[in-house]
N, C-alpha and C positions, 0 to 999 in steps of 0.2 A: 233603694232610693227613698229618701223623706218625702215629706208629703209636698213640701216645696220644689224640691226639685222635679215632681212628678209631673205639677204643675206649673213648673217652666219649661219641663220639653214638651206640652201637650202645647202648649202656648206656641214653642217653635218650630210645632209641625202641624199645620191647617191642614184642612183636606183640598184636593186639587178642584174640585166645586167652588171650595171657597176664595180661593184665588182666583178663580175665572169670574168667582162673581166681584170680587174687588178689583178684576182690571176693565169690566166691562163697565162699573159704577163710573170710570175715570170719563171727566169730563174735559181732557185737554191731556196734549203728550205728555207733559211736567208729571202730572199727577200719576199716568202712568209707569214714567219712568221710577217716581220714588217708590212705586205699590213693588217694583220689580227689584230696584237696588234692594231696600229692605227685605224682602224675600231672599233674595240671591242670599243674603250677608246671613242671616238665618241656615239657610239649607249650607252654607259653608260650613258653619257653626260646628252642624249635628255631622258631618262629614267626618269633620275633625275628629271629633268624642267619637267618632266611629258608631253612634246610633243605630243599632242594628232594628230597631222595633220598626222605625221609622223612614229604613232607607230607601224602600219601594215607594213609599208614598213622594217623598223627595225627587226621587228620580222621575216619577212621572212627571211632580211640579217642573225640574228640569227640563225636560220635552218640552212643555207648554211654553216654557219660556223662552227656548232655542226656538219654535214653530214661530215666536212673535218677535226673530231677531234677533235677539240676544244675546251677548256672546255665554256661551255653555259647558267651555272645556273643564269647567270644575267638577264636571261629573262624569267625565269620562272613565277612572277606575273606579268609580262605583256601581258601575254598567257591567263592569269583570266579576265584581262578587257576586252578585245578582248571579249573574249567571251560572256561576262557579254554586249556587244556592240548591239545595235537595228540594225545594218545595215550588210546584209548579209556576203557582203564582208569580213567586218575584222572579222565578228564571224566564218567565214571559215577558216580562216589564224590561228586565235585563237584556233582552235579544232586539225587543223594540229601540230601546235606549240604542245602542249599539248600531244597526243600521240607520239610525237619526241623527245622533253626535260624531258618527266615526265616519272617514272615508278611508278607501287603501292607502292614501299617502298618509295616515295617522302613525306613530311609532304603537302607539301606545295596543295597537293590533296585533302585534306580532305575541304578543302575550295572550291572546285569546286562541290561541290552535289547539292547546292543549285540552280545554274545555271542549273544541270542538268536535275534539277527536272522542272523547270521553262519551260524548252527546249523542253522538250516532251510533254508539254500541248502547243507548242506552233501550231498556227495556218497553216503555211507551211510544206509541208513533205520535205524539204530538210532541213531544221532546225531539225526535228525531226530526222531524219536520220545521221545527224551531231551528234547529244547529242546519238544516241544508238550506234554509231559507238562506241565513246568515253566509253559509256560504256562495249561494247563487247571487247574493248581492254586494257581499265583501272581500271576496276571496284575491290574493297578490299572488302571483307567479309562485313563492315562496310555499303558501299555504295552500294551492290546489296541488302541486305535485305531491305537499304529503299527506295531503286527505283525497286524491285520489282514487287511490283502491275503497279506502268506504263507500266512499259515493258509487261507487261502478257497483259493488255489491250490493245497494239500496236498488239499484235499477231491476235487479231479481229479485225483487222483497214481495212476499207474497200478499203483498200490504198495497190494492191499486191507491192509497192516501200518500204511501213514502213512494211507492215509483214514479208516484209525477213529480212530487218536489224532486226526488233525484233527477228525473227528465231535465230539469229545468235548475239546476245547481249543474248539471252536466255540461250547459251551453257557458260558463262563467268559466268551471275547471278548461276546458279545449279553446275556448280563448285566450288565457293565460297560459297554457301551455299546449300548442297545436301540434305538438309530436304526439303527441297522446291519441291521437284523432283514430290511426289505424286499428290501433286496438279495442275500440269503442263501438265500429261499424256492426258486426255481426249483433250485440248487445242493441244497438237503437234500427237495425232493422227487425227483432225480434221483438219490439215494443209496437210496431204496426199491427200486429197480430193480436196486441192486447182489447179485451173487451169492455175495459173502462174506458168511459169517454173521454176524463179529463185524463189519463195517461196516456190515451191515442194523441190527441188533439195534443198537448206537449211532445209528445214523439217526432210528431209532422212540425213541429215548429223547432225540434232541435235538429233533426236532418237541415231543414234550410240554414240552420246557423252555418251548420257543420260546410256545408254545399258554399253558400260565402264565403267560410273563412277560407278554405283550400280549392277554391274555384282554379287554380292553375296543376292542383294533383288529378289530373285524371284519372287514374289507377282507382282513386275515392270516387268519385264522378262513375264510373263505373259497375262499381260495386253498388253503389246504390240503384242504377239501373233497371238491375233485374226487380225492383218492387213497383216499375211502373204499372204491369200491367192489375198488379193488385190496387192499387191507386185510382185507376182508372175504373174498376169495377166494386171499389169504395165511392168514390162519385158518384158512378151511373145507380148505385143504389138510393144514393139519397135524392136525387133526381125522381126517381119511383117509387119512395116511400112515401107512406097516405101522411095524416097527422098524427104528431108526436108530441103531446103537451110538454113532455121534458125541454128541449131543446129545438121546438119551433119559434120562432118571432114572425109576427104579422103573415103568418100562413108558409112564410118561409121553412124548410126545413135544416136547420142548425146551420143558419149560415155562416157560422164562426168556421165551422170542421170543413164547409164549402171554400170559403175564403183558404183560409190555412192549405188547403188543396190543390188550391189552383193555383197558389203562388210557388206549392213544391215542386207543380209538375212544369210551371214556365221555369223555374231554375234545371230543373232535368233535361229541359228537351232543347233549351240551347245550345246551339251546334251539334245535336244530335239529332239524326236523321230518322234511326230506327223508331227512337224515344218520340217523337213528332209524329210520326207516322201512326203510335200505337195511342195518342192520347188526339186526333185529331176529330173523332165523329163524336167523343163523348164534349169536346168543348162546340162544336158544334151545337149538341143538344143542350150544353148551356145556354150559348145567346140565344137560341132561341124559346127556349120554356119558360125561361127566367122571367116573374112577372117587372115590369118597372116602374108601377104605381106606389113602392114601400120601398125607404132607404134601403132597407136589408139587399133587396131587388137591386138595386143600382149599386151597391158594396159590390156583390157578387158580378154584377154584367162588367166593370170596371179592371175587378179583378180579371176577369174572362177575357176581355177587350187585351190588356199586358199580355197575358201566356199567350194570345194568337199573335199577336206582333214582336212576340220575344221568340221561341218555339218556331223550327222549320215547317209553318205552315202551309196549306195550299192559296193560293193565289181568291177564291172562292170566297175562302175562312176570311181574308185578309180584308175584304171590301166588306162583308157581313160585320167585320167588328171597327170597320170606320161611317157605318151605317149607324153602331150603335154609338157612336160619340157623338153622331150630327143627331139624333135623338136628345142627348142629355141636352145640345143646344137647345132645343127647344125647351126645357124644364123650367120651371117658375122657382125652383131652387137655385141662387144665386151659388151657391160652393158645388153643385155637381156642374152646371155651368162654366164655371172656372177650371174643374178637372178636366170638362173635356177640351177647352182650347189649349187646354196643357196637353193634354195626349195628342189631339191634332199636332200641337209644332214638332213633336218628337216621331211621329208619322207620317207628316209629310215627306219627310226625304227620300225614305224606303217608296211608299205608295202614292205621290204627287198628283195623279189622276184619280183616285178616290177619293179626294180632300177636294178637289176643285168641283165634285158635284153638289158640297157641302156649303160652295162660295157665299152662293146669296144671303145664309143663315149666317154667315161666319160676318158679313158686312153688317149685318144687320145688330150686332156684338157691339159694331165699333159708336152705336146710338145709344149703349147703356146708363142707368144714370150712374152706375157703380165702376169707378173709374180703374177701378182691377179690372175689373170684365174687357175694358175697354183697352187698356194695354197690353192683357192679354191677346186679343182679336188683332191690333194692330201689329203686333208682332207676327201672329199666324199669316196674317194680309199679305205683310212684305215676302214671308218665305213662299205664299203663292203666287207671286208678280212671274210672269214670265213674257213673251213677245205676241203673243195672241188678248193677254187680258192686261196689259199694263196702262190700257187709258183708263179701264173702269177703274181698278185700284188705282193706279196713282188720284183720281177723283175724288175717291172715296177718302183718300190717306191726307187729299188736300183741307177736304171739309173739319176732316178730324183735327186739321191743326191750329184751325179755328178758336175749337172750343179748349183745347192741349192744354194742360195749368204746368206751370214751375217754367223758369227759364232752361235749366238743363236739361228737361223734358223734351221740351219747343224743338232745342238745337240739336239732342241726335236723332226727332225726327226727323229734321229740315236734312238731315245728313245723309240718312234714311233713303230719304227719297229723291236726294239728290243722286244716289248709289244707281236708285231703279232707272233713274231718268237718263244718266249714262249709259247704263248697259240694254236696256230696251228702246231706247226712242225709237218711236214708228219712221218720223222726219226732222229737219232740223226744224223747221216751225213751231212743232208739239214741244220739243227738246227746251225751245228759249219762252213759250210761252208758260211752262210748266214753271222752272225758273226764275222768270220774272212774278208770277204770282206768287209761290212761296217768300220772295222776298217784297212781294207788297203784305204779306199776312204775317209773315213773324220774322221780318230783318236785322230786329234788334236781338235776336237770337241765334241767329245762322252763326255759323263759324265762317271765318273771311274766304276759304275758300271757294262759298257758296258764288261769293259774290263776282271770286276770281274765275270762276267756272262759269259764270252767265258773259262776264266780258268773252272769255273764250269761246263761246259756242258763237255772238253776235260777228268778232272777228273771221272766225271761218265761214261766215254764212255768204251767199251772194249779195249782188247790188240792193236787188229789190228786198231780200227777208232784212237786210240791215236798216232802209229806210224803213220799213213796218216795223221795227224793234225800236227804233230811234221815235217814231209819232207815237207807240203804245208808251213807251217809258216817259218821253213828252207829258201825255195827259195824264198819265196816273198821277206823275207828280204835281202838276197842276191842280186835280180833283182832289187829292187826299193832304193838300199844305191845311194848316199846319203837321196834323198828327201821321206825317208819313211817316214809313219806317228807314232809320237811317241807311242801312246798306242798299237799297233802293233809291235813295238820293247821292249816294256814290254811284250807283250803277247807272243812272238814266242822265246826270252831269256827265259823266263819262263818255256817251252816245251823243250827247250832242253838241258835246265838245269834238268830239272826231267827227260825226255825221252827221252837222247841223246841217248844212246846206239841202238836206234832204228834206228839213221840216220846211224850206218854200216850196217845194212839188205837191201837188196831190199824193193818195197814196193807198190803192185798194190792199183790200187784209188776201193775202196769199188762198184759195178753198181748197176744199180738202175735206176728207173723212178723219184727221186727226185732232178734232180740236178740243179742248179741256170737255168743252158742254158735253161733247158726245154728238155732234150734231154735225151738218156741212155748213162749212162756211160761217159756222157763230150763229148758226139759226137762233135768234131771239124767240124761237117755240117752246126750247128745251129748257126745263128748269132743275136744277143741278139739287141732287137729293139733299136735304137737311141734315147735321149731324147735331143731334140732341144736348143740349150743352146738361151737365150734371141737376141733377133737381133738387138738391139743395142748395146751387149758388143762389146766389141776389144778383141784381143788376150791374151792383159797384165790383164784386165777386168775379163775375164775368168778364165786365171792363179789365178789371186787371189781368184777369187770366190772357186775354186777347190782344193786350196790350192797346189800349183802345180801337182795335177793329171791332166797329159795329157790323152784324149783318146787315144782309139787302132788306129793305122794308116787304118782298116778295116772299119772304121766309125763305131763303135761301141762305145758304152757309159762308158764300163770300160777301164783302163789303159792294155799297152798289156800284163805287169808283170799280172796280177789280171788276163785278159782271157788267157794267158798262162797256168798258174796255174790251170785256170777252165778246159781248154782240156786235162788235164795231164792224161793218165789210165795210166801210170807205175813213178815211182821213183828211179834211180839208187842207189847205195850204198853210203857212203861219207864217204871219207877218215877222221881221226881225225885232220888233219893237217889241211883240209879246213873250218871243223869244228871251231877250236881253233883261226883258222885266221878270222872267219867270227866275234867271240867274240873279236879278240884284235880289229879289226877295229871298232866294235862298241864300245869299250870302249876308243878309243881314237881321235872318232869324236869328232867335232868342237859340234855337236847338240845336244850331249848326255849332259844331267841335273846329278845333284849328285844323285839322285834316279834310272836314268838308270844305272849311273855306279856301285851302291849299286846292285842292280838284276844281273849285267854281274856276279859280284865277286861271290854275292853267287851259280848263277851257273857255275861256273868254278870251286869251290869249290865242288857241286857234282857230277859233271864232275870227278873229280880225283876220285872216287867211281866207278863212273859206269864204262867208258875208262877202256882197258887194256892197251890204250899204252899212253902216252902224258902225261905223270904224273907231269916231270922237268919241260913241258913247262908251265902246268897249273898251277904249285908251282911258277913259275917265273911270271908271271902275277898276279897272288895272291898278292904276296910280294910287286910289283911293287909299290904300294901304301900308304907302311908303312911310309913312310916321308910325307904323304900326308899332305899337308895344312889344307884338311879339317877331323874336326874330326869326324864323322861318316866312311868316309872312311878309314880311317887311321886305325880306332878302329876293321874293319869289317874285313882289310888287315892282322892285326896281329893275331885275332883271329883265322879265318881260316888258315893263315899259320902255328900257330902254331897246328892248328886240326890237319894240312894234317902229319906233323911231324910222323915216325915212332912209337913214344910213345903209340899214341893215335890209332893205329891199331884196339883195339878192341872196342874203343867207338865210330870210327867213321863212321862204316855203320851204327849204331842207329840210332848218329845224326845227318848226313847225310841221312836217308830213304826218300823213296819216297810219298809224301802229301797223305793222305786218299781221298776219294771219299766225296766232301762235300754235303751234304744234300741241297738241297735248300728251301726245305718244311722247314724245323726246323733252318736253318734262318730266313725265313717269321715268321715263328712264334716268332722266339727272335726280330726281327724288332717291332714287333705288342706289346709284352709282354716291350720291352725297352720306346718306343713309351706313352704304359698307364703309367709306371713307373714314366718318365717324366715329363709328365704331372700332376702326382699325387704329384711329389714333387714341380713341379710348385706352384701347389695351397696351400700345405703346408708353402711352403717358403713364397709367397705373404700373406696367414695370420696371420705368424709369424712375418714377416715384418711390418704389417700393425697393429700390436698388439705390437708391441716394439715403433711402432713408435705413438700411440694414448696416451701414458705414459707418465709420467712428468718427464724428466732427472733431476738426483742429484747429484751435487757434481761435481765427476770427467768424466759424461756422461756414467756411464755403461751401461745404455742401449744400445745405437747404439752401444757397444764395441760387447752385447751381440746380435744384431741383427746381425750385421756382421760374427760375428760366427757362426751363425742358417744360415745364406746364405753359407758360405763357405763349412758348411760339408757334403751336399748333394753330392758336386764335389771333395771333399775330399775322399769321400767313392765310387763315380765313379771311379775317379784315380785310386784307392788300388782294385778296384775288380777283378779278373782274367777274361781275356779274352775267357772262358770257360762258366761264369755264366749271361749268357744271354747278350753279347755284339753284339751291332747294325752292327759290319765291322768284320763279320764272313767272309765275302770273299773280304775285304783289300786286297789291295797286300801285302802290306807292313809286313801284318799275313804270308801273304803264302810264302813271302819270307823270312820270319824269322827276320823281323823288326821289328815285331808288340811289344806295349809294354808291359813287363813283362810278355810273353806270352812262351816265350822259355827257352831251358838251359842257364848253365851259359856263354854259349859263345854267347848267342844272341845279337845280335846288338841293339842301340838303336833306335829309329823309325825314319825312312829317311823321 
């Protein structure tokens, strides 16, 4: 080379220093992007000319450049020569390059076997250790069955530096090819026996591979068996050895090889009996010596805590290691915290009574300001609800929804606990008061069944709990206008549109030991625990989250309308005037939708039935609508005005009476009976479909004429079917208020 050209490739080959220090100079992307073009176009250059002086050096600029995004594939064969290189150096740059630029779906991989095969007869163990790296991290189905036998003969390499990387280039090869597995077993249970740490400790971590990948070969599951009992008194030694400066941490001794341990031996001793039996005093002696004041301590008890609920343990072991999860509850460590309400929900199923002595702590979760913690806890919560403790937690779960942020949050817990509220209620009391609070607290997030479920539970109830459900829905909504929540303004319209006549009687609140407070009879003593809103909202934060439900000024978690209501033991009378006022004002808020105002009309409508007095004014309100813009209301205004008419005296307590008691069992059932219907016309339609459509069209295309007809009449014959013969929205509202379609007389409305 001339002395020009010597210094023009010194010029297009910087050192990788100095391109870190020219992309770190960059004061905005632009600038970095041209430091990188530039370079890229350079290292192509010297690629080209095949620059051998220079290629290592390039090739690392390459990494650098790939590490910071870049696209890099222009240095993928030059990662082959490198490698394919006699001199340490660059074939270490080249192996780097390689598992940085390449993955197995690369082509450009299958050309490197041969090198690797090359590599691991080669004479050094850092060359050989380079090529098994390479292959533990890149190897294809292809390239581990023919570097196979290398690798297996590295595992007896009298070299403990090449038998762990073979340990661990072993778990790559029996993944990619698991037939292989059999012949391997003797070979890596002879590596337990090894006195190197890091070839043990690799050994114990390829058995688990090995144990996962063929978890259904028993035969393997077996064979590895017989090295529990060495396993076990590999543990109980490290348990009893003093200090170790090599491999202690914080007093711990080498709790990697501990961890690593206890995870082989919960994969052995599931569903084995013998295997559980011989590894149960030494986990024993785990939870308990294990200190828990250093992560390493809490690694290890966590780990410990798995293999006794994984592992046919004794009954004894099983409460000792949910002892040690109600422990990490209390940790000031927010992530071991979270582990354990994690292992709690996966141990409650198996052990339910050693989790419920855990409860108080586990409530105490759902006050975090860390809103993981907290959905974690709420989940654990619901799986502990049963018929003994369902008023505390569902209390607890009420307060929690308070503070609940995201609408889709809100709504599967309102679902949540609508779930527990069905399947536990103490009485029907508890059942409608639990109900109605959740949809004074977050209604604009319920799913509409909630809503159809609180109607449902009011209908079955008797005289008396209908009038106390009819005065409580009454004042709530009077106390919380404007900022009520809407599905609670369908529900309590609802009630006293069917059970007005109930708000002129007095009206004591039902007693009892079931009531939200915890209390008899709404003891105004009881003050319903706080649930801690997040500690980083703000005020405005909150608001939204709650959707403006403010707490009680008491520090209490419900609003004061909701714990007023709850302290209530008596109901005064209500005039019809305040009655009548309470419906014009909600039918002529700012907030009411055309489906509330559809619910005021039709209960105002039977209002003029049940009322003795207020009849003009409920006829004037009625009418009020008849120019309405909108046709649904318009249609619903004329009708009923024209019901309420003189004429119709003897038709219209009929059709005006009061809703029957809806079944909710023979809903479920028509749910479940609509559900297979569905689905049977699914299948129907898709093979009619798919048989109109394998046919050769003629002419004017009558097939797809006739396919589209086979699709349409399914929901043709939906439509026309009466609301009677097995329909899914038996408790709609829009049924219950005489919306539903084709469901009612001729004065029915059409569906709001």
């Amino acid at each position: 080379w001339s002395a020009a050209e010597r210094v023009q490739r010194e010029a297009m080959s910087i050192k990788l220093r100095e391109l870190i220090r020219a992309v770190r100079a960059c004061k905005t992307s632009q600038e970095e992007r041209a430091v990188i073009a530039k370079e890229c176009a350079l290292i192509r250059t010297a690629f080209k000319e095949n620059n051998v002086q220079y290629r290592h050096r390039n090739v690392a600029k390459t990494i650098f450049i790939q590490m910071l995004g870049y696209p890099s594939h222009f240095g993928q064969l030059e990662c082959l020569k490198l490698i394919a290189s006699p001199n340490f150096p660059e074939k270490r740059i080249g192996y780097l390059a390689l598992m940085l630029l390449l993955d197995e779906r690369t082509e450009v991989l299958t050309l490197v076997t041969n090198s690797l095969k090359n590599d691991l007869e080669h004479d050094s163990q850092f060359v050989v250790g380079l090529s098994l790296t390479a292959v533990g991290n890149l190897a294809t189905s292809d390239m581990a069955r023919t570097l196979a036998q290398d690798v297996a003969r590295h595992l007896a390499s009298s070299n403990p530096y090449v038998r762990k990387k073979a340990a661990l280039a072993t778990i790559r090869v029996l993944q990619k090819v698991p037939e292989l597995t059999e012949d391997y077993v003797d070979k890596i249970v002879a590596l337990l026996k090894d006195r190197s740490h890091g070839v043990l400790i690799s050994a114990v971590q390829l058995m688990i591979e090995v144990l996962e990948l063929d978890d259904k070969e028993e035969l393997i599951k077996q064979r590895f068996s017989r090295v529990v009992p060495s396993l076990v008194k590999m543990l109980r030694n490290l348990l009893n050895l003093g200090y170790s400066p090599e491999h202690d941490i914080a007093g711990i001794a080498d709790p990697f090889l501990q961890v690593k341990l206890l995870r082989l031996l919960q994969v052995l001793g599931h569903k084995n009996d013998e295997a559980s039996e011989a590894m149960n005093d030494v986990l024993a002696q785990v939870a308990t010596n294990t200190e828990t004041n250093r992560n390493a301590g809490n690694a290890i008890l966590y780990e410990c805590v798995r293999a006794i609920m994984t592992v046919e343990s004794e009954s004894g072991l099983r409460v000792l290691a949910v002892n040690i999860l109600g422990r990490f509850l209390i940790n000031r460590d927010n992530n071991i915290r979270y582990v354990a309400l994690n292992s709690l929900a996966k141990v409650v199923t198996e052990d339910p009574a050693a989790v419920q002595r855990h409860r108080s702590t586990i409530l105490d979760c759902l006050k975090d300001p860390d809103v993981s913690i907290r959905q974690r806890a709420l989940e654990l919560t619901y799986q502990l609800v049963n018929a003994n403790n369902v008023q505390e937690l569902v209390r607890e779960m009420l307060n929690y929804l308070v503070v609940a942020t995201g609408p889709d949050h809100r709504g599967h817990l309102c679902s949540r606990i609508a779930n527990v509220v069905d399947k536990y209620a103490p009485s029907p009391k508890w059942q409608i008061d639990v109900v109605v609070t959740m949809l004074s607290i977050a209604g604009n997030n319920c799913d509409d069944s909630v809503a159809s479920t609180a109607v449902a539970y009011i209908c079955g109830a008797d005289t008396d709990l209908q009038g106390y459900s009819t005065h409580k829905l009454f004042h709530l909504l009077r106390d919380e206008l404007p900022q009520v929540q809407l599905a609670l303004v369908h529900v309590a319209v609802w009630c006293i549109g069917e059970y007005g006549e109930c708000l002129l009687n007095d009206c004591d609140v039902p007693h009892g030991d079931d009531d939200i407070l915890g209390g008899s009879g709404g003891d105004p003593g009881v003050v319903v625990p706080q649930a801690a809103p997040p500690a980083r909202d703000t005020d405005d934060d909150a608001s939204k989250a709650t959707n403006g439900h403010k707490p009680a000024e008491d520090g209490s978690a419900f609003s004061g309308a909701v714990l007023t209501s709850m302290r209530r033991t008596h109901y005064e009378a209500i005039p019809v005037a305040e009655i009548l006022g309470l419906l014009e004002v909600v039918l002529k808020s700012h907030l009411a939708t055309v489906q509330t105002k559809s619910y005021v009309l039709t209960a105002l409508a039977k209002l003029a039935t049940r009322l003795s007095q207020g009849k003009d004014e409920t006829v004037e309100l009625v009418a009020s609508f008849q120019t309405s813009m909108n046709l649904e209301l318009q249609q619903r205004s004329c009708e009923y005005a024209a019901l309420l008419d003189d004429r119709w005296n003897a038709v219209r307590p009929e059709a005006l009476a009061r809703m029957p008691a809806l079944d909710l069992t023979a809903k479920a059932d028509a749910d479940d009976r609509a559900a297979s219907f569905a689905d049977l016309d699914d299948d129907v339609v898709g093979e009619a479909s798919g048989a109109f459509a394998s046919m050769p069209s003629s002419g004017g295309g009558a097939f797809p004429a006739a396919a589209s007809a086979q699709k349409a009449q399914p929901a043709t014959a939906a439509a026309a079917a009466p609301p009677g013969g097995g329909s899914s929205s038996l408790l709609d509202l829009n049924d219950i208020f005489g919306g539903g379609g084709g469901g009612g007389g001729p004065l029915d409305a059409t569906p709001a």
